[in-house]
N, C-alpha and C positions, 0 to 999 in steps of 0.2 A: 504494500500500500504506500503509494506516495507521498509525501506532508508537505503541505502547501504553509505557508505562514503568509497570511491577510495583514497588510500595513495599512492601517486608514481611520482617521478618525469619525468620520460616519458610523457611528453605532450599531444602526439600524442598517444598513446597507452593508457594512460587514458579516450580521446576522443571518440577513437574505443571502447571500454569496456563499458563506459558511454553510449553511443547510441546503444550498443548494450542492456546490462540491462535495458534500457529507454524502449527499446520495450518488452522487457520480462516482462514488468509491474511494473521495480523497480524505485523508487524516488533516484535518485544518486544526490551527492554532491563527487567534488574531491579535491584533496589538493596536491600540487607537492615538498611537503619536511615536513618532521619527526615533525619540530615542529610545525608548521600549524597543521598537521594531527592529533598531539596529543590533541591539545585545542578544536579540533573539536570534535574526540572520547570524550573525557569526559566530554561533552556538553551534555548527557545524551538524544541525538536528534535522534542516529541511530540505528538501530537491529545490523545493522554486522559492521564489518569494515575489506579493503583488504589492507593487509600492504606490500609494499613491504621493501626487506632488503636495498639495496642497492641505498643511498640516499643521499643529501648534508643538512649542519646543524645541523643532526641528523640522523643517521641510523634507519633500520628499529628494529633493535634489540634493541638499546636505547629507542627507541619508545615505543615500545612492554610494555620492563620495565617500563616506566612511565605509562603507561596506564593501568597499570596492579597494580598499588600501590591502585587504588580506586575503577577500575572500572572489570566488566566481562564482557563487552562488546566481544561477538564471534568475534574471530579475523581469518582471513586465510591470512598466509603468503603469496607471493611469493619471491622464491628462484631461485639461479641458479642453472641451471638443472647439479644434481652430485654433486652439494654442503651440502654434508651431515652435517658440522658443522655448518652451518647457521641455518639450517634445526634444528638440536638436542637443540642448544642454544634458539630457536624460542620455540620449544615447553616445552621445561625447564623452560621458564618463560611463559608459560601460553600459547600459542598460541594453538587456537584449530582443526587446519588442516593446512596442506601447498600444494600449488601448484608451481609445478616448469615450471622455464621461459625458453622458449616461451610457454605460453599456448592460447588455443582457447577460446573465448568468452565463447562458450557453455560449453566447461569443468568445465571452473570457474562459471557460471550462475551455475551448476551442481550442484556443491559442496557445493555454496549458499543455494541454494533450500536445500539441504540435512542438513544443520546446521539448519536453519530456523526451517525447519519441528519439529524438535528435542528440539528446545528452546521455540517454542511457542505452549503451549499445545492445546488440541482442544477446543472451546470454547462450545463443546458439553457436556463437563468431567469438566467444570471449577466449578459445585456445588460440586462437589465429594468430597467429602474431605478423600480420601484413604490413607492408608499411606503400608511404609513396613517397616518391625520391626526386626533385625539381631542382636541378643544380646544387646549388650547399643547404637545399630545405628539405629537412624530413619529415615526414607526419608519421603516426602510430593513430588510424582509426580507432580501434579497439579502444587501447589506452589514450583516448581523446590528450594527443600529446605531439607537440611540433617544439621540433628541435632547429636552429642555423648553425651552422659551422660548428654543431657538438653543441650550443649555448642555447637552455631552452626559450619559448617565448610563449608567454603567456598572454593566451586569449580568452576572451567570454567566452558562453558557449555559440553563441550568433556569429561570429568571429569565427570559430572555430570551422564550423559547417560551412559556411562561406568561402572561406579556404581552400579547405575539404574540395567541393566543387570545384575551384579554379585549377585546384592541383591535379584532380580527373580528369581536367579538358585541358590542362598545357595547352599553351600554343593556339589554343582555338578558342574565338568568340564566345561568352556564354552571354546570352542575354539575360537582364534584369527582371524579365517574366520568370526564365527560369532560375535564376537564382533566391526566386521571392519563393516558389514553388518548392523548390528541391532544399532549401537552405533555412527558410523560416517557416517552410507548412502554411502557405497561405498567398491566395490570389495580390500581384500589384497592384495596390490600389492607385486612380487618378493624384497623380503631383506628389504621391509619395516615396521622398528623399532619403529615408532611413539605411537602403542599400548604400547609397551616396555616402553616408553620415561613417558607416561599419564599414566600407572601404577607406576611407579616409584614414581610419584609426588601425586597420592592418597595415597599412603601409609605415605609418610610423613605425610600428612594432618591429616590422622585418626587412626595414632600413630599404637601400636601391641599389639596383646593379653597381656591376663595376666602370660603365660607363656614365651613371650618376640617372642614368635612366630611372623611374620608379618602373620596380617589376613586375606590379598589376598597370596596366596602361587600360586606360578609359577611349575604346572605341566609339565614334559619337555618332546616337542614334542605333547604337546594336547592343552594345552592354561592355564587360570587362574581359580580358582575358591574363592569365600568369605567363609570364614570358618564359619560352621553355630551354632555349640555349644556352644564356647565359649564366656563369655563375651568380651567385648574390653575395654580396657582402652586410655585415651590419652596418646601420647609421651610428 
């Protein structure tokens, strides 16, 4: 059973969400403000954790950031609906999906399932020890683990599966439908920048070729691709 930990000080609305994920088979625990919520997340007890932004004591954005100094716990925002700077600031420091408010139990239940699926491998595939190999980048599916030049690099899990993908397709186009698809479990919606925002922050992490190139390159109007030839160096 997986434990969901609810950050929100809506009372009543965490109640509703709680009984509803209760019956979708999830172990909920809630927290009604940032810094509760934080000592909870890095209690190392839960799979996911739903943050929302807008909170007393601590925002959910402070939050985020703290919790994000130790831990990769999968975080999904909620935002207010149109609030695009909450939103870009959220997934800047690590957030790995947002949902904006009001949303329905089942949306959010949705989006859960859809991270889950993606962070926790099959325990069918857990002897495998596979990897994929992109000049000096290594991955370990299985062990959701990317190494550079032996030095590891630490991703979300959004980050992570995003990757994941570029590293399958080397050298070829993958469009942002399908990266929204294969990498967050969920249709691109209109104007939504989030893949933009999670590419941004892989590149910092895993620095630029050796020709100063970055080594995701942004094809315009098709999507992203990992460049397969050349080696990588760290930034």
């Amino acid at each position: 059973m997986h434990k969901i930990l609810l950050i929100d000080d809506d009372v009543e609305l965490t109640g509703m969400l709680k009984e509803f994920l209760c019956t979708e088979g999830f172990d909920v625990t809630t927290a009604n403000d940032g810094v509760t919520g934080a000592q909870l997340a890095l209690s190392n007890q839960f799979d996911l954790a739903v943050l929302d932004v807008m909170m007393p004591k601590m925002n959910g954005i402070e939050t985020l950031g703290l919790i994000r100094k130790t831990s990769h716990i999968p975080v999904i925002m909620l935002t207010a609906r149109g609030d695009e700077s909450d939103r870009f600031f959220g997934l800047e420091l690590g957030a790995d999906d947002y949902v904006p408010k009001p949303c329905t139990p089942r949306e959010l239940t949705a989006r859960i399932r859809a991270i889950l699926r993606r962070t926790k491998p099959a325990q069918d595939n857990l002897h495998v020890d596979s990897q994929l190999t992109v000049g000096d980048l290594t991955i370990w599916p299985e062990q959701r683990r990317v190494e550079l030049d032996g030095n590891e690099i630490n991703l979300t899990s959004t980050e992570f599966n995003l990757l994941e993908v570029l590293a399958k397709n080397a050298g070829h186009v993958v469009s942002k439908k399908e990266l929204a698809k294969l990498a967050m479990g969920k249709p691109l919606a209109r104007f939504d920048r989030s893949i933009d925002v999670h590419m941004s922050s892989i590149r910092q992490k895993i620095g630029t070729l050796q020709d100063g190139r970055d080594c995701i390159q942004t094809v315009y109007r098709m999507g992203y691709q990992l460049i397969k030839t050349l080696p990588i160096k760290s930034s």
